[in-house]
VEXMI-995700 format. One record per atom (N, C-alpha, C, CB): x negated, y negated, z; residue in three letters. Coordinates in pm, whole numbers, plus 50000, padded with zeros to 5 digits. Glycine has a CB too. Example, Ala and Ser with C-alpha at 12.3 -4.5 7.8 and 13.67 -1.06 7.14 Angstrom:
<rs>
486815056950780ALA 487705045050780ALA 486805033050780ALA 488695044750905ALA 487155022550708SER 486335010650714SER 487104999750787SER 485925006050572SER 
</rs>
This chain:
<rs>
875173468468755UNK 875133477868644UNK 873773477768577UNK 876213474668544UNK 873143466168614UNK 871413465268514UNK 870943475468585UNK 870123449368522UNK 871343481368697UNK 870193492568785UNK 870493505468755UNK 870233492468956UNK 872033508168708UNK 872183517768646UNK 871293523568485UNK 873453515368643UNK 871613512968459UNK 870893504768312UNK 869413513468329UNK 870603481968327UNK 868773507968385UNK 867073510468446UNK 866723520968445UNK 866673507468580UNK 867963529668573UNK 867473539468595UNK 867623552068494UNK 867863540868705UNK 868663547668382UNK 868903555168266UNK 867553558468154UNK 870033547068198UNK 867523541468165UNK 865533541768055UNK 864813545368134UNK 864543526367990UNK 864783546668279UNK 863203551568305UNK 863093565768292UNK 862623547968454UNK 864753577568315UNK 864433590268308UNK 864603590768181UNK 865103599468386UNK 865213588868100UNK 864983589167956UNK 863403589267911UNK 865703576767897UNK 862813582967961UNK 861683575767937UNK 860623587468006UNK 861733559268007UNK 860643594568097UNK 860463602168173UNK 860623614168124UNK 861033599768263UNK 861843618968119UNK 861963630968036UNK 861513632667881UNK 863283633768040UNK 861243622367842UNK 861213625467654UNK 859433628867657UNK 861773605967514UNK 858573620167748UNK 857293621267761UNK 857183635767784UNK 856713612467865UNK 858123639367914UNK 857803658268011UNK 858003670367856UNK 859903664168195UNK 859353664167757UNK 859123674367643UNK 858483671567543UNK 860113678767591UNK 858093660867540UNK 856743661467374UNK 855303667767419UNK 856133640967300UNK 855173666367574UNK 853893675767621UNK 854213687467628UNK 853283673267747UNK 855513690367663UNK 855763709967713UNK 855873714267595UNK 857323716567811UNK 856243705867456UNK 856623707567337UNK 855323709867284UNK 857433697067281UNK 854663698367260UNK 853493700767214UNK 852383714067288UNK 852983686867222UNK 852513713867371UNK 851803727967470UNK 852303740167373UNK 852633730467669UNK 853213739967395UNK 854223756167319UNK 853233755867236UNK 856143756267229UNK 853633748567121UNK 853363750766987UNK 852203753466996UNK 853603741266894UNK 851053744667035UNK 849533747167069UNK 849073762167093UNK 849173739367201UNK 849513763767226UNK 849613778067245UNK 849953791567154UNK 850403778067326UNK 851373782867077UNK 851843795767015UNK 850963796366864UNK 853703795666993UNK 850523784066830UNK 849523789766653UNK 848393795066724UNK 848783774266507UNK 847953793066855UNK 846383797666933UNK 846423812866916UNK 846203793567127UNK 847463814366972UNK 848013830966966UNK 847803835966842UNK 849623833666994UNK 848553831066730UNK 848153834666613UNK 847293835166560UNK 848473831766558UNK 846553826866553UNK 845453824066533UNK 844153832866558UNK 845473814666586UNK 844163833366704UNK 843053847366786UNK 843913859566704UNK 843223849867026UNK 844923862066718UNK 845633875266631UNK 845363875966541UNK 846823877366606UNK 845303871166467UNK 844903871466269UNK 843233870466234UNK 845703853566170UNK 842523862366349UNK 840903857666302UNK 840163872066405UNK 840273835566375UNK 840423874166513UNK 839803882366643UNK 840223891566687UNK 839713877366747UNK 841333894366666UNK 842203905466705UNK 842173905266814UNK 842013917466667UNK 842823895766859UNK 842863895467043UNK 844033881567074UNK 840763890467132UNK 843883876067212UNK 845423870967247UNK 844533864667430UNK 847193889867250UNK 845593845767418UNK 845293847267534UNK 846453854367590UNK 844923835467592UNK 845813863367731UNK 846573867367831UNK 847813863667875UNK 846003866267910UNK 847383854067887UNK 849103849267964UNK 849893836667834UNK 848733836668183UNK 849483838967718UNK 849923828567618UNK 851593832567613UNK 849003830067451UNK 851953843967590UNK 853003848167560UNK 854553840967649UNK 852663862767576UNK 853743849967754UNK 854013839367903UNK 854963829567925UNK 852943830767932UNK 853643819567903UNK 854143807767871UNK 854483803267799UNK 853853802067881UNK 854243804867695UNK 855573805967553UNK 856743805367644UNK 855683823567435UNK 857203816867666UNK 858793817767718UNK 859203811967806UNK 859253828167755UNK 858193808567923UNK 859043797368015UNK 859263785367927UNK 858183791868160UNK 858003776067871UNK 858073766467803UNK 858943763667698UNK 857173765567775UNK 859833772367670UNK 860893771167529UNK 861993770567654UNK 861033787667377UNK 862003776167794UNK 863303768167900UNK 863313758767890UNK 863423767968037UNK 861753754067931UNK 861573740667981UNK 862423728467917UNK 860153737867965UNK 861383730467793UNK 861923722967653UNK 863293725667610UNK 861083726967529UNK 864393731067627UNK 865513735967614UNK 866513725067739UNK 865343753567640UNK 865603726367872UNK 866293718167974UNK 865943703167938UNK 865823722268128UNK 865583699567894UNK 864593684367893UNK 865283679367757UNK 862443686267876UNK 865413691767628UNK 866223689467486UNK 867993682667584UNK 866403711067360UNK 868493696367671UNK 869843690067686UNK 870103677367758UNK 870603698767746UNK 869053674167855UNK 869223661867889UNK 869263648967818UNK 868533660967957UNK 868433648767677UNK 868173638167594UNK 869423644567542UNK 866713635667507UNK 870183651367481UNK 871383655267411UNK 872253646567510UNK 871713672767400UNK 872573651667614UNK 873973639667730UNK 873723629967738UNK 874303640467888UNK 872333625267707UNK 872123612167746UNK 872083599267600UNK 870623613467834UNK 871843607767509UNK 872373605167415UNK 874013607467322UNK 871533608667381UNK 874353611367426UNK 875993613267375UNK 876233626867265UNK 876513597167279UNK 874963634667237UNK 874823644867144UNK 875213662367194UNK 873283642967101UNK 875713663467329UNK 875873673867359UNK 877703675767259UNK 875613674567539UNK 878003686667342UNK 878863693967309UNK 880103688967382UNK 878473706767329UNK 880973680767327UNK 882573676767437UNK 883333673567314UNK 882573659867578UNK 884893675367415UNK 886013674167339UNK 886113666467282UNK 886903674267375UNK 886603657767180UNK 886763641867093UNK 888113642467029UNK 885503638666953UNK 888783655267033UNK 890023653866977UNK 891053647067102UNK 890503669166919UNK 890773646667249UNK 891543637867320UNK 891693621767306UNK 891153640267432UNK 890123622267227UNK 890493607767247UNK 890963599167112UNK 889203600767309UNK 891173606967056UNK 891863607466867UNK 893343607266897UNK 891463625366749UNK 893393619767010UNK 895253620366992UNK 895983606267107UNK 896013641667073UNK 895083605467183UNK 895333591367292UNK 895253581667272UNK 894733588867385UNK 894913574767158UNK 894203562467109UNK 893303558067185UNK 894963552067087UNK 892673549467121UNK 891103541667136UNK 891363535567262UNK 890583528767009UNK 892463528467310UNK 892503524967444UNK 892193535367576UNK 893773520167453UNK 892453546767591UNK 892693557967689UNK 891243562467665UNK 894023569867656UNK 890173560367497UNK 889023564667560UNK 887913564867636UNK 888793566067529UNK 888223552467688UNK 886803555167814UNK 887103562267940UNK 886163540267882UNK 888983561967998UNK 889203568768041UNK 889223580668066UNK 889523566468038UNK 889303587067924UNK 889373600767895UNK 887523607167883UNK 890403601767736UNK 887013600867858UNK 884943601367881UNK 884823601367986UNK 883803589267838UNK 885403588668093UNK 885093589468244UNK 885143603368316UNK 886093580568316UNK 887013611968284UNK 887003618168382UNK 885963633468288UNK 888773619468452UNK 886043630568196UNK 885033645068099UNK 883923642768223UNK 884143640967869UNK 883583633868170UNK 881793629868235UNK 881503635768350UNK 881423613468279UNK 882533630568443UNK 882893635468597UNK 882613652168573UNK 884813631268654UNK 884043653568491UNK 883873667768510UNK 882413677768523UNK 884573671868402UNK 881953673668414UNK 880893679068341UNK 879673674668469UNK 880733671468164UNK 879833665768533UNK 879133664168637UNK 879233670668795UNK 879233652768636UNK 880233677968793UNK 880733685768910UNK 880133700368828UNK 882693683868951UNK 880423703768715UNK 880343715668664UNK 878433717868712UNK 880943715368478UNK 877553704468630UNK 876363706268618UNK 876153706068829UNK 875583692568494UNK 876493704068894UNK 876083701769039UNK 876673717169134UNK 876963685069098UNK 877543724769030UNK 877923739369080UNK 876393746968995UNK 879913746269007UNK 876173742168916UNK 874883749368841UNK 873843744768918UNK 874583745668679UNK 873693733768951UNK 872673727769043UNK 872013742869168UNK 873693712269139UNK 873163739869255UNK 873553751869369UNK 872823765769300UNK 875573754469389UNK 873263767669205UNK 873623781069132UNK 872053787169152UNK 874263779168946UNK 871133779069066UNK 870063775168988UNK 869263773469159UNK 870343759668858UNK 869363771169283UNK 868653768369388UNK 868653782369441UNK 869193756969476UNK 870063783369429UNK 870163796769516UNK 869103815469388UNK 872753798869540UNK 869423812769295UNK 868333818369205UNK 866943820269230UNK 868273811569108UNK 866493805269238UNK 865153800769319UNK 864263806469374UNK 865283794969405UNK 865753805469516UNK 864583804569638UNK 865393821769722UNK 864743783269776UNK 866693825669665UNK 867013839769663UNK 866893849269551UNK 868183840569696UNK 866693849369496UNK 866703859469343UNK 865423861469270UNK 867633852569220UNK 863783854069348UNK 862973854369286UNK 862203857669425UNK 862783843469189UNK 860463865769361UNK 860053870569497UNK 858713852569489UNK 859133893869497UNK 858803844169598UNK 858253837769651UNK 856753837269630UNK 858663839669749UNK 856263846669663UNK 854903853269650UNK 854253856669489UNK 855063867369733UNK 855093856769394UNK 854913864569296UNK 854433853569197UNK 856143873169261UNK 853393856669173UNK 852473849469020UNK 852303855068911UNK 851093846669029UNK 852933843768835UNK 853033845068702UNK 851653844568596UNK 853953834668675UNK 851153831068598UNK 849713832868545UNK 849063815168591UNK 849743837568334UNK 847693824368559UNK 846603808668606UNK 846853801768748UNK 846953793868490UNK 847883813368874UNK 848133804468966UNK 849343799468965UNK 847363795568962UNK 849953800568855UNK 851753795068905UNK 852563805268905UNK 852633783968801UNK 853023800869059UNK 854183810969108UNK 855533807168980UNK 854743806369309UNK 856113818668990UNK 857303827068928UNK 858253812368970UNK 857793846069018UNK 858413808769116UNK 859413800569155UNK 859503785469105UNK 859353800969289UNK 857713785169109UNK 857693769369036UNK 858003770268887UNK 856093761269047UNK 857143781368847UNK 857913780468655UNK 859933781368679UNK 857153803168518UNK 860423786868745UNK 861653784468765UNK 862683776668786UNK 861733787668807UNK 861993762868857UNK 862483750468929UNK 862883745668873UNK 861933742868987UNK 862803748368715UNK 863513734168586UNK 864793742368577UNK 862523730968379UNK 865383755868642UNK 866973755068621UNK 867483745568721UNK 867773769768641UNK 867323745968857UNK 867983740768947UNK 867753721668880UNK 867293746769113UNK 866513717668858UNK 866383702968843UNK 866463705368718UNK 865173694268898UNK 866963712368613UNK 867503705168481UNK 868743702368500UNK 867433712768352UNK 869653710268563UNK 870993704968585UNK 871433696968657UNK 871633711368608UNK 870693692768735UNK 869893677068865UNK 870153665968760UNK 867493677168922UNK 869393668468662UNK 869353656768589UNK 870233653768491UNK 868303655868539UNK 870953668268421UNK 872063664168341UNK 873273662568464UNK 872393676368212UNK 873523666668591UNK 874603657368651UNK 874543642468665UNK 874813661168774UNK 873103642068680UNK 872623627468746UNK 873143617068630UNK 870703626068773UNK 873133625268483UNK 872913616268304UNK 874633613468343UNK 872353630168089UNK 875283625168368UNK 876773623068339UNK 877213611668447UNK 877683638068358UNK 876693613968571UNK 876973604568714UNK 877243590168583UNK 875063602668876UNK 875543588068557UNK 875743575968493UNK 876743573368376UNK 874603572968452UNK 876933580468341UNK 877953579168247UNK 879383576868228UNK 877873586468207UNK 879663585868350UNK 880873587368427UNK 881033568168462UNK 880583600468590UNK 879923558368514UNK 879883548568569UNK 880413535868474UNK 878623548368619UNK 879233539168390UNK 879393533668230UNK 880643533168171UNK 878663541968132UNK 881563546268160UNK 882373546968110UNK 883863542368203UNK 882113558568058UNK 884243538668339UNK 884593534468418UNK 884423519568418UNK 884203540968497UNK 883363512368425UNK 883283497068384UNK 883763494068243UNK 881783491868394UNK 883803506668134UNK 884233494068000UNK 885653493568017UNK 883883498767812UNK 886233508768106UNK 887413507868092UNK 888213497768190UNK 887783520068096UNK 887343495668303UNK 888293485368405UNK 888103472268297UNK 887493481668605UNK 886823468668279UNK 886363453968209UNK 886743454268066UNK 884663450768214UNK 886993461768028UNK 887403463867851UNK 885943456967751UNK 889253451367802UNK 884573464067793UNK 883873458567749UNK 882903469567733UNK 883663447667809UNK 881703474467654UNK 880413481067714UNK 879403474067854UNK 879453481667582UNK 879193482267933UNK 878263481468045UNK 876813469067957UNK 877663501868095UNK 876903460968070UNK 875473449368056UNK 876173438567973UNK 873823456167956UNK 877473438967853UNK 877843433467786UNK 878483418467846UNK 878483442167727UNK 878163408567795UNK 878433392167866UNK 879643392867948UNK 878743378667746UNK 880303386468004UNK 881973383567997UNK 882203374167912UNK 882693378868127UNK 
</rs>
């Protein structure tokens, strides 16, 4: 379970770095914009642009730190009406769920990709349309991957009646 453990802080660790830069980029970009607009009367080219992919980006990278922090959006009245014993059970199979759901989005998000977008087609400075695209298919990569672990986590306290890493 320490490797589960690991591999939780390193994408954590991983992802929070990928949105304080895509984060910080936006914003950069977006007072730049303003900025040339209000002082020059002018605009970079492709600022807008990227504005809008970059508020995905940061949107996919926000929900992953949300599941992985336990801050997304799930039921809690099951585990109120079941008592405190039935809840890791009742997290396990959510988690699961929510991890089959994010791995049909996975698919979803590939098939989008590499069918629903033209291959060839550039967006700005050199990046294709498909690569600014790639954070649907691998944001939901990574929120199945958050729940996988979770799903795991929440399966050991309930066999061991303990939290994951916790002594015997």
């Amino acid at each position: 379970m320490k490797v589960i453990g690991l591999i939780d802080r390193g994408l954590t660790v991983l992802v929070t770095s990928l949105l304080v830069c895509s984060f910080t980029f936006m914003l950069g970009l977006a007072v730049a914009q303003v900025l040339l607009r209000e002082i020059i009367h002018a605009t970079i080219p492709w600022g807008d642009l990227a504005s809008r992919h970059l508020v995905i980006w940061v949107g996919f990278f926000g929900a992953y730190l949300a599941s992985q922090g336990g801050r997304h959006f799930h039921v809690g009245f099951l585990t109120r009406l079941l008592g405190p014993r039935s809840g890791p059970w009742v997290h396990a199979i959510a988690d699961l769920f929510a991890a089959v759901i994010c791995a049909f989005l996975v698919a979803a998000g590939w098939i989008f990709v590499t069918v629903g977008l033209d291959p060839n087609a550039v967006l700005f400075l050199g990046i294709r349309q498909t690569t600014a695209a790639m954070i649907v298919p691998v944001g939901f990569g990574l929120m199945a991957l958050q729940f996988i672990i979770k799903t795991i986590q929440s399966l050991e306290k309930a066999i061991h009646g303990r939290p994951p890493g916790e002594p015997e």
